[in-house]
N, C-alpha and C positions, 0 to 999 in steps of 0.2 A: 787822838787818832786811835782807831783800835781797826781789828781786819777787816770789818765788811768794809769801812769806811775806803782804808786803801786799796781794798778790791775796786769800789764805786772808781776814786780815781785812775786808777790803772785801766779800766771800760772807756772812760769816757771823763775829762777834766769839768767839759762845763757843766755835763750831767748831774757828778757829785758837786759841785759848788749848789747850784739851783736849788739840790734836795737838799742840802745843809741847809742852807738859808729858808727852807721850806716855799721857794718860788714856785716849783712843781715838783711832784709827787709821782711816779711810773703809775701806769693803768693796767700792768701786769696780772693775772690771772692770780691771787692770793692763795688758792687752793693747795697747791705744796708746800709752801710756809706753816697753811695754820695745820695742816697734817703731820710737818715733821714736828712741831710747839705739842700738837694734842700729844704725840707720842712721849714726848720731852717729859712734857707736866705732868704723865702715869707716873714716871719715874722719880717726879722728883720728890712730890707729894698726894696723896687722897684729897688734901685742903685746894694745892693748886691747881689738880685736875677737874676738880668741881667748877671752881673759879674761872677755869677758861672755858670750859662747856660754856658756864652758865653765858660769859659773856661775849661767847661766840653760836649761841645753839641759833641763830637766824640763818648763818650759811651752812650751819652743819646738818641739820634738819631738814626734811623734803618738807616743802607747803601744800603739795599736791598730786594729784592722781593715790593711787594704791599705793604707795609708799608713803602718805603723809605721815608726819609726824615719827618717822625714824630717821634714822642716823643716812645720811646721803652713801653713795657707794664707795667715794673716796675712803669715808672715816672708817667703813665696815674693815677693810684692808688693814688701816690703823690699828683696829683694836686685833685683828690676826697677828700684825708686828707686835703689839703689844705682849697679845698671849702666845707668842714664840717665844720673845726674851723673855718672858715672866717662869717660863717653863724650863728654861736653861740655866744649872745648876753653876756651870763658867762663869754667864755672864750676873748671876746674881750675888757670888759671890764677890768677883772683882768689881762689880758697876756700886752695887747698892751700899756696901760700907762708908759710902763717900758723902762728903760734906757737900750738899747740891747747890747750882747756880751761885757759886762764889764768886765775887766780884775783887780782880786783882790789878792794879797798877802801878804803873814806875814809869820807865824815861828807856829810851832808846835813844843812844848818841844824842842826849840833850832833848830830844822832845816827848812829849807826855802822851804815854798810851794807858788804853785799858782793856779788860777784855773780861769773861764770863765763864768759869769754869763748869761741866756741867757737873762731874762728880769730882771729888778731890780728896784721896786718900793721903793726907800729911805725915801718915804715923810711919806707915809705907811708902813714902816717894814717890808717887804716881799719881796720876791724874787722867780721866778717861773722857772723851767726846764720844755723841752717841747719833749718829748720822743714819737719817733715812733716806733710801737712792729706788729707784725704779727698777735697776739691776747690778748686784755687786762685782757683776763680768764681763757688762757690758762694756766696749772700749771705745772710749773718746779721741778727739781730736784734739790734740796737742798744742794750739795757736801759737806757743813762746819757739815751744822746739821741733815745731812741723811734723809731728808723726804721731801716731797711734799711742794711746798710754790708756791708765787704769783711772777711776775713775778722783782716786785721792790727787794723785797730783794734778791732774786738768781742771779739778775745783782748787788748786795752792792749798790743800790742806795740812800740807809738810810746812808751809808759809806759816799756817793757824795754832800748829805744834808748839813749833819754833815760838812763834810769841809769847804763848802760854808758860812754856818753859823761862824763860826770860822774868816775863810780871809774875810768875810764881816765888821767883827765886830771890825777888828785891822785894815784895811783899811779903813771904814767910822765911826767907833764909833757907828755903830748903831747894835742894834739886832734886826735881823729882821730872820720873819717867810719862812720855805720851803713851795714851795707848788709845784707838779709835775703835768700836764698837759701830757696824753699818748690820744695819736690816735692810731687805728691799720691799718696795712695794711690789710684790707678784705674788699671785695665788699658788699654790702657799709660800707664804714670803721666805728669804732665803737670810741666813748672819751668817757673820763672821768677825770675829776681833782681828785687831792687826797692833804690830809693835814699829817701833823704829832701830830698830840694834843695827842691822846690816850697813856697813861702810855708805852704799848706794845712796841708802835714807838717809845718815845722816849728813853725808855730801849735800844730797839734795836740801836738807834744813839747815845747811849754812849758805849754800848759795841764795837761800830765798834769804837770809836775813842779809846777806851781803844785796841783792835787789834791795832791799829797805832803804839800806842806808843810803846807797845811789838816787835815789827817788823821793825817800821823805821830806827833804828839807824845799825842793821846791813846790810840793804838796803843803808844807806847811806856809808856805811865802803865796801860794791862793788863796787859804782861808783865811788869811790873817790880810788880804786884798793888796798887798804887795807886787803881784803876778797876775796877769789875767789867766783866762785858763783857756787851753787847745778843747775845740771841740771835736769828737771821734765824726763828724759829717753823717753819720749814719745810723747813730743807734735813736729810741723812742723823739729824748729831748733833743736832740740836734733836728728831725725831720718837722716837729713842730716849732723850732723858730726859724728853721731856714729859709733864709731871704736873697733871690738871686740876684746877679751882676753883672749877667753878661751871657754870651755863648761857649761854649767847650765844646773840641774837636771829639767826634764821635769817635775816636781810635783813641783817645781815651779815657773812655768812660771806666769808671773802677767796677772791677766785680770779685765778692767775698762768699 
């Protein structure tokens, strides 16, 4: 298990089963993934930032018109996040001392997670995620708790913390602090760091792991084909295999 994984479930049961098993794949627009990755791999290395150019430069590259053969407009934005944070004396000192994409696991109430650290200061306690968003102020819709929130908790990032904190601590012995680093994508993009100290937060990162534990173990009784899995009826993979049975009274047809 590790977090995108129980995010996939949390969306949609048969969804995440089908991608695990690799039966289908989302046809989702990739263009934000390999934007926040390109930003990722500045950071982590010169070697790995080559490396992902190199084996991404077909979508990152224009083939055509007056812009061939540069950088597309999304990535242009990317290298502005890039030389924001590279020019920020804060984030360079807190992000960069750190041991990149460590890879940490353990057991949560019995079952076996892992996860991906991006920066990870040991000596110091801390450990930093480095999130790219569209806008750091922008305010999201809340689906759990019905209202308006920021942009960390509406993506469970206090969820992602929480974990981190956890597999750090049974893989080094050490407790050590979250800290989230977000740039946005906007001309000129916008940062900021964020902590967890405040009572709020950390409320909020036990209730997410207490959500874990309420939900893991029949997550884990899917994969393992024990449980069939509920499908959400509505997202990508649910519209492509759904097969009808009948008629439903037009009062009530569901709207989200």
């Amino acid at each position: 298990m590790s977090f995108s994984v129980f995010k996939d479930f949390e969306k949609c049961e048969a969804a995440a089963l089908a991608k695990i098993k690799d039966d289908w794949q989302p046809s989702s627009d990739p263009t934000s993934l390999l934007v926040g990755n390109y930003v990722h791999s500045y950071f982590e290395s010169q070697e790995a930032h080559e490396k992902f150019v190199e084996q991404n430069k077909k979508a990152m590259i224009s083939s055509r018109g007056k812009t061939k053969g540069q950088l597309k407009s999304d990535y242009k934005i990317a290298d502005s996040c890039i030389e924001m944070l590279d020019h920020d004396d804060f984030f360079k000192q807190i992000y960069e001392p750190g041991k990149k994409e460590v890879i940490v696991t353990g057991e949560i109430n019995g079952r076996l997670w892992k996860g991906k650290i991006d920066s990870l200061v040991l000596n110091q306690s801390y450990f930093c995620d480095l999130k790219t968003v569209d806008d750091i102020h922008k305010k999201h819709w809340n689906e759990a708790d019905h209202n308006w929130d920021n942009f960390i908790f509406t993506r469970q990032y206090e969820m992602q913390m929480a974990i981190y904190e956890e597999l750090i601590k049974q893989t080094f012995n050490v407790d050590c602090e979250p800290f989230i680093f977000a740039v946005s994508k906007q001309t000129p993009p916008d940062h900021e760091a964020f902590h967890f100290e405040s009572d709020e937060a950390q409320f909020r990162m036990q209730e997410a792991m207490d959500h874990i534990l309420q939900n893991q173990d029949r997550y884990w009784r899917i994969l393992m084909g024990e449980e069939k899995p509920i499908g959400c009826g509505h997202c990508e993979y649910c519209r492509k295999v759904k097969k009808l049975s009948g008629f439903q009274d037009v009062s009530a047809l569901e709207v989200y």
